[in-house]
KOLPA-678962 format. One line per 2 residues: number of its first residue (from 1); for each residue y, z, x of C-alpha. Coordinates in nm, 2 decimals. Layout:
N
NUM = Y:Z:X; ...
//
This chain:
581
1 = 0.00:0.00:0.00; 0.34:-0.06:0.15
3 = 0.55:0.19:0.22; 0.76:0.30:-0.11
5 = 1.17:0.36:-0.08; 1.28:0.72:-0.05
7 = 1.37:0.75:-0.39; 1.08:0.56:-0.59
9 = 0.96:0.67:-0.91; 0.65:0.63:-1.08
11 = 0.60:0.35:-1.37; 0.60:0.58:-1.70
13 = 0.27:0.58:-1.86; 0.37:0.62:-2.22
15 = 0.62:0.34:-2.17; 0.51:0.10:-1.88
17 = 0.73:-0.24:-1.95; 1.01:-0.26:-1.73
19 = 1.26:-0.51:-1.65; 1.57:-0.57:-1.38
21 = 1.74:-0.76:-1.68; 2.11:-0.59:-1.73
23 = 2.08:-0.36:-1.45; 2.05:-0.59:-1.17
25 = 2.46:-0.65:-1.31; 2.54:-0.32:-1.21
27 = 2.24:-0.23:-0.89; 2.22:-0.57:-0.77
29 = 2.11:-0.44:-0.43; 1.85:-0.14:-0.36
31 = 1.94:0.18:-0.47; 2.12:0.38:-0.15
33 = 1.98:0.77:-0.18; 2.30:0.91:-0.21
35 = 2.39:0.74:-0.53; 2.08:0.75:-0.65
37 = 2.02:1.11:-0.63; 2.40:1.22:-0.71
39 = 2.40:1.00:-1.03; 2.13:0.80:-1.09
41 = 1.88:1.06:-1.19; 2.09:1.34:-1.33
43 = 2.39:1.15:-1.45; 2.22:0.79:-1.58
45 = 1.83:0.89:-1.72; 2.02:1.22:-1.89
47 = 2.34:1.01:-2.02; 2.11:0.75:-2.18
49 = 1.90:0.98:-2.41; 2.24:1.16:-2.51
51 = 2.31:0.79:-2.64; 2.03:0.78:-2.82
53 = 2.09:1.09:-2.97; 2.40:1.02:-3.05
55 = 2.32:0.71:-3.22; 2.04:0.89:-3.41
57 = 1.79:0.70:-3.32; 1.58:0.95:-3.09
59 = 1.57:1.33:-3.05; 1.56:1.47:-2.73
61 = 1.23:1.60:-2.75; 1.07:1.24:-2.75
63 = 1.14:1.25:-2.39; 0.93:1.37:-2.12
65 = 1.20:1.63:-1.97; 1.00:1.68:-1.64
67 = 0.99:1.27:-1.56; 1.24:0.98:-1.55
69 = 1.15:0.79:-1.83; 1.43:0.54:-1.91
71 = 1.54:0.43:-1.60; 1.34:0.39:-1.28
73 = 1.32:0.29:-0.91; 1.07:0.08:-0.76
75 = 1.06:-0.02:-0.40; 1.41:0.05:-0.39
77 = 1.49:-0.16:-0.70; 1.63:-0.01:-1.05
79 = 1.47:-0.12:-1.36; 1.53:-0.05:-1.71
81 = 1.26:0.04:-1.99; 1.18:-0.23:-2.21
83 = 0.96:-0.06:-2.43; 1.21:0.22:-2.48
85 = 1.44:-0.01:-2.61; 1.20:-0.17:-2.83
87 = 1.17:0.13:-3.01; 1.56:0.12:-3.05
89 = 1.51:-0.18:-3.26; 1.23:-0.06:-3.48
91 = 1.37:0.20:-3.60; 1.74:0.03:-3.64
93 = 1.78:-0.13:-3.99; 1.83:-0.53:-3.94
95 = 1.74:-0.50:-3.57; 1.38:-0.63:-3.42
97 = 1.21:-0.55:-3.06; 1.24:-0.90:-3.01
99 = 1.65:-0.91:-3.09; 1.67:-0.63:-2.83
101 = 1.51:-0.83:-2.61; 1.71:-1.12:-2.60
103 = 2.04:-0.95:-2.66; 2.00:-0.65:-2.33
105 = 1.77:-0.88:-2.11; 1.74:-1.24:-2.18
107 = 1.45:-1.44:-2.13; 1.15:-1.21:-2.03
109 = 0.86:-1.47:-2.03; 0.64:-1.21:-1.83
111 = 0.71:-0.97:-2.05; 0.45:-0.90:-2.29
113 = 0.51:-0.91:-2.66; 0.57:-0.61:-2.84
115 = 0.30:-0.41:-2.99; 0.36:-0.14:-3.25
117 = 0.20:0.20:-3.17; 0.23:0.54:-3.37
119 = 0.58:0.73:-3.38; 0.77:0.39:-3.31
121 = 0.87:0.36:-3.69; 1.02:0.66:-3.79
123 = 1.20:0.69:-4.17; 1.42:0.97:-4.11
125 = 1.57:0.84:-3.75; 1.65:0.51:-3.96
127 = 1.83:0.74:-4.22; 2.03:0.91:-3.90
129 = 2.13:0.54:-3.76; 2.28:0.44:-4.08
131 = 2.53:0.66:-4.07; 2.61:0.52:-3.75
133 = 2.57:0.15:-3.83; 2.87:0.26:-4.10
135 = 3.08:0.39:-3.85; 3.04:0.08:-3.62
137 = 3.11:-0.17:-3.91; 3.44:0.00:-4.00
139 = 3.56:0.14:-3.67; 3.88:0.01:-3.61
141 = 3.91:0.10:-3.22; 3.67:0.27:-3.01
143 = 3.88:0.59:-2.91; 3.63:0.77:-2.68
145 = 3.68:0.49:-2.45; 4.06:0.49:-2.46
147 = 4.08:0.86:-2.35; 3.80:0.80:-2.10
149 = 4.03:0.51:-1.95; 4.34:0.75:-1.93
151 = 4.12:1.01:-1.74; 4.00:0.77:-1.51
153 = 4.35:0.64:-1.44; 4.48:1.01:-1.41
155 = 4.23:1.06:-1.15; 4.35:0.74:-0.92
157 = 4.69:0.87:-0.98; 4.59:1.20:-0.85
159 = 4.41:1.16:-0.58; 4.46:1.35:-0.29
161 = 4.57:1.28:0.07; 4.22:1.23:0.19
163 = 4.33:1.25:0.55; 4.44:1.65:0.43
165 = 4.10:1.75:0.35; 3.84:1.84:0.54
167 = 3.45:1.63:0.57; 3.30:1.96:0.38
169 = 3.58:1.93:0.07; 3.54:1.54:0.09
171 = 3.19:1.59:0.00; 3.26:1.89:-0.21
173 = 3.52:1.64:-0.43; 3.29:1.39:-0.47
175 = 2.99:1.61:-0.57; 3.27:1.77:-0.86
177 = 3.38:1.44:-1.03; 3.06:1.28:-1.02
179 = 2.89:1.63:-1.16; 3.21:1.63:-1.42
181 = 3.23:1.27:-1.50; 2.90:1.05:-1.40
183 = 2.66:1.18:-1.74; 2.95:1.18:-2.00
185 = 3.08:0.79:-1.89; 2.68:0.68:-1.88
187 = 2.64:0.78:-2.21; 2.99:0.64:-2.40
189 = 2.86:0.32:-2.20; 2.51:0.31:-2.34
191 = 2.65:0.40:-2.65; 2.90:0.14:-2.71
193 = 2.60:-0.07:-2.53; 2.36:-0.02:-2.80
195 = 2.67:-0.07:-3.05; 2.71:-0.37:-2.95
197 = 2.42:-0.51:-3.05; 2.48:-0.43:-3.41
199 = 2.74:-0.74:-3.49; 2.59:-0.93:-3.23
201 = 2.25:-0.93:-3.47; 2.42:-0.92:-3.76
203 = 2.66:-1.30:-3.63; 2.30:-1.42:-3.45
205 = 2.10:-1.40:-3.78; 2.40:-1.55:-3.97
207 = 2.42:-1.81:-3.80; 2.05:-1.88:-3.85
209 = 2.10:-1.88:-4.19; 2.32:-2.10:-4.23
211 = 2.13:-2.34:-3.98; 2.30:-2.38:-3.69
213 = 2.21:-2.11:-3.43; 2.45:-2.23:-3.16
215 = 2.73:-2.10:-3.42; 2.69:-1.75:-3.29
217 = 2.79:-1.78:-2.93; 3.13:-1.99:-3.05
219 = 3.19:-1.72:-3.30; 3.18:-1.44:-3.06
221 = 3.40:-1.64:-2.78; 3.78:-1.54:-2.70
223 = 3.79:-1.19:-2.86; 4.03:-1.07:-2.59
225 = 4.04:-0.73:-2.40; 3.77:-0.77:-2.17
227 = 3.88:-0.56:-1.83; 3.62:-0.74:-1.65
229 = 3.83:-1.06:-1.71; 4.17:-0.89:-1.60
231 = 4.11:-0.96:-1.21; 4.09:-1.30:-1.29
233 = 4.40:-1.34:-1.45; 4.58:-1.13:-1.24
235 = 4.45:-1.32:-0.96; 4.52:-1.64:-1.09
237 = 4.89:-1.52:-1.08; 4.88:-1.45:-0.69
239 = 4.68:-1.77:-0.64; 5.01:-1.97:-0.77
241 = 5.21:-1.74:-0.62; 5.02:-1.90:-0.26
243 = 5.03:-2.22:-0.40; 5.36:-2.26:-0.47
245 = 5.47:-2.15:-0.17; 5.44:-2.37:0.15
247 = 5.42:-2.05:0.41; 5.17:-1.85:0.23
249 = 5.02:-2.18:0.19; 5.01:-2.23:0.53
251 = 4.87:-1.88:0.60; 4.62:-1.92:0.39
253 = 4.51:-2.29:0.51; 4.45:-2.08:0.87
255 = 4.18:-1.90:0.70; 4.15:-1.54:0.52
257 = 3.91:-1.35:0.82; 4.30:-1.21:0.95
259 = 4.52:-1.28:0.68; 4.61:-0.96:0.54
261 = 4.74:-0.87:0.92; 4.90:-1.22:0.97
263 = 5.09:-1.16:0.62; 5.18:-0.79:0.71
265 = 5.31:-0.89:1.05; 5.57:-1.18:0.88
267 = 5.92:-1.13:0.84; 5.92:-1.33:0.51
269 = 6.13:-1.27:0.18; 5.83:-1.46:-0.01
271 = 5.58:-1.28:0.21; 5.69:-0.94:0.13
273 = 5.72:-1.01:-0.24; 5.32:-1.16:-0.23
275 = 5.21:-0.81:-0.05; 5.39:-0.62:-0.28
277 = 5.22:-0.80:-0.56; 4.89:-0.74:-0.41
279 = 4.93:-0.43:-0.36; 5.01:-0.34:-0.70
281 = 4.69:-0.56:-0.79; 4.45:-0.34:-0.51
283 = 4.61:-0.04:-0.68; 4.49:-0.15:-1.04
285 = 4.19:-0.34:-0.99; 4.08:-0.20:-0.64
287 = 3.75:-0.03:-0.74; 3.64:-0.36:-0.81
289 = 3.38:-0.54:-0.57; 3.03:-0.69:-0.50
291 = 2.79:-0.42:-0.60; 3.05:-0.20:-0.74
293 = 2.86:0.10:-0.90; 2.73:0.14:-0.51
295 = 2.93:0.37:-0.33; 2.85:0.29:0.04
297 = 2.93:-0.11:-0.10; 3.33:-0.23:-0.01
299 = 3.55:-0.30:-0.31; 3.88:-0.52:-0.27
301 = 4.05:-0.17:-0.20; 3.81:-0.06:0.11
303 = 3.81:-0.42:0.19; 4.09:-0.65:0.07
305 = 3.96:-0.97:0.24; 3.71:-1.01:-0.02
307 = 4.02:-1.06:-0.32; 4.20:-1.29:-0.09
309 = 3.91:-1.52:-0.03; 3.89:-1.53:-0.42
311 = 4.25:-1.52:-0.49; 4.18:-1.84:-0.19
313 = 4.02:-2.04:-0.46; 4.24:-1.99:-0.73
315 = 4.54:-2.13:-0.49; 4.34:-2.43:-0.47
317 = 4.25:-2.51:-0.85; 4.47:-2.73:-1.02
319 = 4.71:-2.58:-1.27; 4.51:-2.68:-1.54
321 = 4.26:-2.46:-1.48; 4.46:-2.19:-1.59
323 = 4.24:-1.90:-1.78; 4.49:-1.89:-2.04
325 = 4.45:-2.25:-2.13; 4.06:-2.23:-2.20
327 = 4.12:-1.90:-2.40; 4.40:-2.01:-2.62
329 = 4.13:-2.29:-2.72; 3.88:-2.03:-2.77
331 = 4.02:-1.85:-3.05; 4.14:-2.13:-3.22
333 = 3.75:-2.25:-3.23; 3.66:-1.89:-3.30
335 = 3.95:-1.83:-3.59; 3.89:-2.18:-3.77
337 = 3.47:-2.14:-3.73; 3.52:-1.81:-3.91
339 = 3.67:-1.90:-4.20; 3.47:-2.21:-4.24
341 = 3.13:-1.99:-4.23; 3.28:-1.71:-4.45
343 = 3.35:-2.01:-4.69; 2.99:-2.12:-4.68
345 = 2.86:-1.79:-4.75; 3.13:-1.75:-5.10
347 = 2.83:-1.78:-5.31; 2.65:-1.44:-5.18
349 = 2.98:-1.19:-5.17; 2.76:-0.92:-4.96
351 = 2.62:-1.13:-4.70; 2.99:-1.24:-4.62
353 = 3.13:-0.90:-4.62; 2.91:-0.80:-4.43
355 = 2.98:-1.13:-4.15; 3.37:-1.05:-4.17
357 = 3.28:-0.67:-4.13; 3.06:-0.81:-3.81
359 = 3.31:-1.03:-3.67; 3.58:-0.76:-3.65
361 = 3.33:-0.52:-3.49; 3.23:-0.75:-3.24
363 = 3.58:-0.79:-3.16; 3.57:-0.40:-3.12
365 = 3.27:-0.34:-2.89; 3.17:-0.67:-2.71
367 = 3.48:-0.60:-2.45; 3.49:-0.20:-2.56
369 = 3.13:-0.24:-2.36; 3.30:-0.37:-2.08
371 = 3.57:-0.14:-2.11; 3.30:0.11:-2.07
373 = 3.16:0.00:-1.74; 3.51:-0.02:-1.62
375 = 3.53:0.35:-1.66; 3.22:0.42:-1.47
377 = 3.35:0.20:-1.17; 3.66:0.35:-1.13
379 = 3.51:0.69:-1.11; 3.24:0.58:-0.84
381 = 3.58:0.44:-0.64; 3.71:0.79:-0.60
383 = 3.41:0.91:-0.51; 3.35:0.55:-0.26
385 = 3.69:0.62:-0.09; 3.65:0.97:0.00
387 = 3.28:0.90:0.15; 3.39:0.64:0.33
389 = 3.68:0.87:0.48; 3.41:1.07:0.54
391 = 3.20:0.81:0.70; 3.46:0.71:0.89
393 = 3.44:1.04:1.12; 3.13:1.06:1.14
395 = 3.11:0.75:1.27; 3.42:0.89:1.51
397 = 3.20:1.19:1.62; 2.86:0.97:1.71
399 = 2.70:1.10:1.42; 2.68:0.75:1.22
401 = 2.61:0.43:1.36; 2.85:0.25:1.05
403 = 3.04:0.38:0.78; 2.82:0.33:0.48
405 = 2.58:0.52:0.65; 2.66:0.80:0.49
407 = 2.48:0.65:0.17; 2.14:0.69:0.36
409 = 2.16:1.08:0.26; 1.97:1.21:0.01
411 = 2.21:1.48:-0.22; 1.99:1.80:-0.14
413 = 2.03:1.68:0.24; 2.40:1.66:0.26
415 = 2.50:2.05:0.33; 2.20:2.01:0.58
417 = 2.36:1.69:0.74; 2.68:1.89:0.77
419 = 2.57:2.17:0.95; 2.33:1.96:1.23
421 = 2.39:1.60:1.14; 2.23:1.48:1.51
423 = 1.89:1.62:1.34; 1.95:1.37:1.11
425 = 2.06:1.04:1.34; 1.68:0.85:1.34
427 = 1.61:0.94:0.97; 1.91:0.75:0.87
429 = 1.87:0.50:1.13; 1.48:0.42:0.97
431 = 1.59:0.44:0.62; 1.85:0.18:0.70
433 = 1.61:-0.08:0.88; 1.37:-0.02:0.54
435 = 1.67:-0.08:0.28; 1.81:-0.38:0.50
437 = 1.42:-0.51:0.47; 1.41:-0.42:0.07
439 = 1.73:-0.63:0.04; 1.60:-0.95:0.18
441 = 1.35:-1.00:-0.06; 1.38:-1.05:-0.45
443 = 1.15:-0.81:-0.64; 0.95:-0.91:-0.98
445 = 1.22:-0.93:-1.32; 0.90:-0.74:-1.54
447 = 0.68:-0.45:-1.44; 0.40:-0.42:-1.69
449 = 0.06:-0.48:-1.48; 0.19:-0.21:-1.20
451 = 0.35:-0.26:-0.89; 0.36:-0.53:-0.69
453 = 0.46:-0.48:-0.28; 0.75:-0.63:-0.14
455 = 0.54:-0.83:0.11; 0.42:-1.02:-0.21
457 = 0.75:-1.11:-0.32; 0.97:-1.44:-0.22
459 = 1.25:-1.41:0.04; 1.60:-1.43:-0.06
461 = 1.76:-1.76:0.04; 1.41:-1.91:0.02
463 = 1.33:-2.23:0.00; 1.32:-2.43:-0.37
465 = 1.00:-2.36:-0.57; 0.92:-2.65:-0.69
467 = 1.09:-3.02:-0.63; 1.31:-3.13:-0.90
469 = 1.37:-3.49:-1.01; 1.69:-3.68:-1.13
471 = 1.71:-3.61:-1.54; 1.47:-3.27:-1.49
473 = 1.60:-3.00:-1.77; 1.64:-2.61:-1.67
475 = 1.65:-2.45:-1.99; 1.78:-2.06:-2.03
477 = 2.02:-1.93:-2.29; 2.36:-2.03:-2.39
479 = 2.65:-1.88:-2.23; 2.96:-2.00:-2.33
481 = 3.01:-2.33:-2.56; 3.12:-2.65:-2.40
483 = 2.97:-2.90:-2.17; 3.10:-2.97:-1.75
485 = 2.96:-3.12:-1.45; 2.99:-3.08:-1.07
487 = 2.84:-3.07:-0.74; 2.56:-2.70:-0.77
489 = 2.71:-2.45:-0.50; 2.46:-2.20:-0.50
491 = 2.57:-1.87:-0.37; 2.37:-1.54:-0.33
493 = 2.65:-1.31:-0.26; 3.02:-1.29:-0.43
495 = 3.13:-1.23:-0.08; 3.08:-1.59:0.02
497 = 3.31:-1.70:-0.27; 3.50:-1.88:0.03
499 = 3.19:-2.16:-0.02; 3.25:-2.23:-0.36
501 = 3.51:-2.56:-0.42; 3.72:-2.60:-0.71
503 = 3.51:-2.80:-0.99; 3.18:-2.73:-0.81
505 = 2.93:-2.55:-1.07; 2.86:-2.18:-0.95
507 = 2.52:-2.11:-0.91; 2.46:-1.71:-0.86
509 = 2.12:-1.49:-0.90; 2.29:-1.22:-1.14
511 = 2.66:-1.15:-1.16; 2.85:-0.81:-1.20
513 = 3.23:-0.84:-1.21; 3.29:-0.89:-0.88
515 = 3.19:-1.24:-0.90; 3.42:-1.32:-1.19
517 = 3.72:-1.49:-1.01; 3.47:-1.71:-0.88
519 = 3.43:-1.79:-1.26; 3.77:-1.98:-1.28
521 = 3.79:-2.26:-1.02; 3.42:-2.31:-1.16
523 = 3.37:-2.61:-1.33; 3.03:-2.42:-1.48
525 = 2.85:-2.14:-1.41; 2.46:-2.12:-1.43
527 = 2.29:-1.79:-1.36; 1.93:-1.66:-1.29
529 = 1.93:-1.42:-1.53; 2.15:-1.29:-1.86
531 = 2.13:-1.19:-2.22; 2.33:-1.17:-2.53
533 = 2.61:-0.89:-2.39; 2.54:-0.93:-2.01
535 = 2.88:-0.97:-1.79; 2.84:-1.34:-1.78
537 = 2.81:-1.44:-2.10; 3.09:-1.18:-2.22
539 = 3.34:-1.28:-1.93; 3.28:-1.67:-1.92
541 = 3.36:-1.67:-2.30; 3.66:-1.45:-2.18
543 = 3.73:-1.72:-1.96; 3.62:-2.04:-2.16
545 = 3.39:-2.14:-1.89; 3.06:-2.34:-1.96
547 = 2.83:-2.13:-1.89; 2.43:-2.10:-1.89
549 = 2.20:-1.79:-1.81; 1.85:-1.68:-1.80
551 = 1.76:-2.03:-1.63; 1.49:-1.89:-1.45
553 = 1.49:-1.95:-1.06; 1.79:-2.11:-1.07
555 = 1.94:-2.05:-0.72; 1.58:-2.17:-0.60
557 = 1.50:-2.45:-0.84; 1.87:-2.64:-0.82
559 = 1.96:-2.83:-0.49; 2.25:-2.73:-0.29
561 = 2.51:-3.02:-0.32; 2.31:-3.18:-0.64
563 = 2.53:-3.32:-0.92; 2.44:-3.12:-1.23
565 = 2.53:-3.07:-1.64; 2.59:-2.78:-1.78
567 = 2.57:-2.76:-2.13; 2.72:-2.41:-2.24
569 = 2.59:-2.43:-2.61; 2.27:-2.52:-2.57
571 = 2.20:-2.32:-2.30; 2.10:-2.61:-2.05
573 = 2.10:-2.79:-1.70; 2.07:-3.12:-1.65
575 = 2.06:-3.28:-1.33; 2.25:-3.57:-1.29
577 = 2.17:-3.67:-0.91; 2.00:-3.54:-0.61
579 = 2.21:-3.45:-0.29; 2.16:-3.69:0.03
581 = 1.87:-3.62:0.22
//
């Protein structure tokens, strides 16, 4: 057996289908100790069954309170529980296993079917989620989530002078807000998570009904409010800033590895008034970053680089790709395609009350769900900057070999670390080789047979897995309506956004926010995997971007430099011509 990661799990036995489906958004990477044992096990397996408390559909006595049920880590990776979730949509009126399937993780062909088993049906949790359902059909705003968001801002506003405090009340600080915050955030975000999926049914059966499917995805484009989306806009902003000006232009042109330091050290009226626009942009949207819910990963704060090279290739797109522009036309779809379905369904006044009702909570909790995760990364930023302040000496002393090593520490180690952290200098240094190992290799979407070792899994940046010809179709599931095509630029990590050309069609694994500005000078996007309310699909109809998910393999099945079709509504890839051999 090969050797398991420090902070494996074992597969539950009363519910064994798991999946990386949603959470590879959010722990694209494998899990770092650190985070894992400060949050992961008693912030995110606790927060989730308060959710499903909360929304009435389980008591907390369903759970085994001695094992991680919900969540899980295997070989390093997290996975969600499918068959937890399936539950969820037995005993939720209107919902099926199989719409929970498709709406948190996509396509799961190696998933098995679901299979009803005693206690899965359960009368009087139904009667408990009705209540529920009522609130979520009516609720004008989500206000949990609003107060959340002015806590989380409060706490970027107040943070302290880190260089004041000591390594002991660094890691004291951290250990407080994540103990204070981590478990109440999960849970509003599972919540709204699982709220979601109540309009998003009730639009997706509609649509059905009335026979055209592909109705849902237009109807639930360009509801506004999605914080994931803000970067890009703001971005776009201080990409035409750079454009229109011929010595930013010029800075940029020299490439982005020095920038920020070339920029800093110009005496320039239109300089200065970029920088200060960036700054205020690092200030507001600094937490985000490739891996973001990872605290030892660099956001644009800890690393600003990685938001020029994006803000890069929005200086390059033309002006009509303007976010704004494909939004405006989003609504409009959305407003007219409303009113033209709630017309079709006059004849049968409760099913359309009951559309209209779903259509203004979508609007609600579709980006409140986002709004939700935004929360969580912020907090994880605070705790991200102190640690690598902390990192940072340690590094200074000898003790650490890099910065991030500090995310090699399990959370019962740290006061151990702090009072003889040479004991700890090889552990660290082997846990880091194993990780960096983990990384380079893309573990199995669906655990349901037990685990398979890493040795048995493909290598990331593989070759393709099977030959494709000229006219071959990749089918997943729809993204975001409209049809574009473009040379494929397949990239693995957000951090080589620099690649990516304006009008090329991104090609990416799995996405978390991070990789949104890569979104706009796109003249697609086509990801691996994706559901219903995953980041892509939510932001690209932010953004009015063509988009397709869940086409399986598709950073190994599509050739680099190969002109491709993406057809957003039917949830396609077509392609068009082979690169050059």
């Amino acid at each position: 057996m090969s050797e398991r990661w420090v902070v494996d799990n074992e597969p539950s036995q009363r519910h064994p289908i798991y999946t990386r489906g949603n959470v590879g958004e959010v722990f694209p990477d494998p899990v770092a100790p650190l985070s894992w044992t400060l949050a992961g096990i008693p912030g995110s397996e606790q927060g989730w069954r308060d959710a499903f408390v909360r929304f009435g559909v389980f008591d907390y006595d369903e759970f085994d309170p001695h094992e991680i049920e919900i969540l899980g880590v295997f070989y390093g990776y997290a996975y969600l529980n499918v068959s937890v979730s399936r539950i969820f949509g037995v005993r939720v009126p209107g919902l099926t296993p199989e719409l929970v399937d498709y709406a948190l993780f996509g396509e799961q062909s190696d998933a098995p079917p679901y299979q009803s088993r005693p206690g899965d049906e359960s009368p009087e949790h139904s009667e408990r989620v009705a209540a529920t359902l009522g609130w979520i059909m009516s609720a004008p705003e989500h206000t949990q989530l609003i107060e959340d968001q002015r806590a989380m801002e409060d706490l970027r506003r107040q943070r302290p002078d880190l260089a004041t405090l000591s390594a002991r009340e660094l890691v004291d600080r951290t250990r407080d807000l994540m103990d204070t915050w981590f478990r109440e955030l999960f849970a509003n975000h599972l919540f709204t998570s699982y709220c979601a999926l109540v309009p998003t049914g009730i639009v997706s059966t509609v649509s059905q009904a009335v026979g055209d499917p592909g109705l849902a995805m237009r109807l639930l484009a360009g509801l506004g409010g999605v914080d994931s989306a803000a970067p890009s806009w703001a971005m776009w902003k201080l990409g035409r800033l750079a454009a229109e000006s011929k010595e930013l232009s010029a800075a940029f042109d020299a490439g982005v590895a020095d920038l920020l330091g070339r920029l800093q050290a110009t005496d320039s009226p239109e300089v200065a008034a970029f920088l200060t626009s960036l700054d205020q942009f690092l200030y507001e949207f600094g937490s985000r970053g490739p891996n973001e819910w990872e605290m030892r990963s660099p956001t644009w704060e800890t690393n600003p680089q990685l938001a020029l090279t994006a803000i890069d290739r929005m200086r390059l797109s033309p002006p009509d790709a303007a976010p704004q522009g494909h939004q405006d036309a989003l609504v409009q779809d959305r407003e007219e395609l409303t009113a033209k379905v709630a017309e079709m369904l006059a004849g049968d006044p409760d099913t359309q009350g009951q559309f209209l009702a779903a259509m203004r909570s979508a609007a609600v909790f579709l980006p409140a769900r986002e709004r939700s995760k935004t929360n969580i990364v912020r907090l994880v930023n605070e705790c991200r900057v102190m640690m690598h302040e902390f990192g940072r000496r340690m590094v200074a002393a000898g003790h650490f070999d890099a910065v991030e090593n500090f995310g090699m520490l399990m959370a019962d180690e740290v006061d151990a670390f702090l009072e003889e952290p040479e004991s700890f200098k090889e552990t660290i240094r082997q846990r880091e080789k194993r990780w960096a190992e983990l990384a380079q290799k893309i573990p199995p979407f669906v655990i349901h047979e037990g685990l398979v070792a890493p040795e048995q899994w493909p290598a990331v940046g593989g070759g393709l897995v099977e030959e494709v010809a000229r006219g071959t179709v990749l089918s997943g599931i729809p993204g975001c309506p409209g049809k574009a095509s473009g040379r494929a630029r397949v990239i693995l990590d957000p951090s080589d956004g620099g690649m990516l050309e304006p009008g090329e069609v991104l090609v990416a694994p799995i996405t978390d926010p991070s990789w949104t500005p890569l979104f706009v000078p796109s003249a697609a996007v086509v990801v691996n995997v994706g559901a219903q309310i995953s980041h892509a699909i939510i932001v690209s109809r932010e953004l009015g971007i063509p988009c397709a998910v869940s086409v399986t393999d598709a950073t190994r099945r599509i050739p680099e430099g190969s002109l491709i079709e993406v057809d957003g509504t039917a949830g396609t890839v077509t392609i068009l011509e082979l690169p050059e051999r």
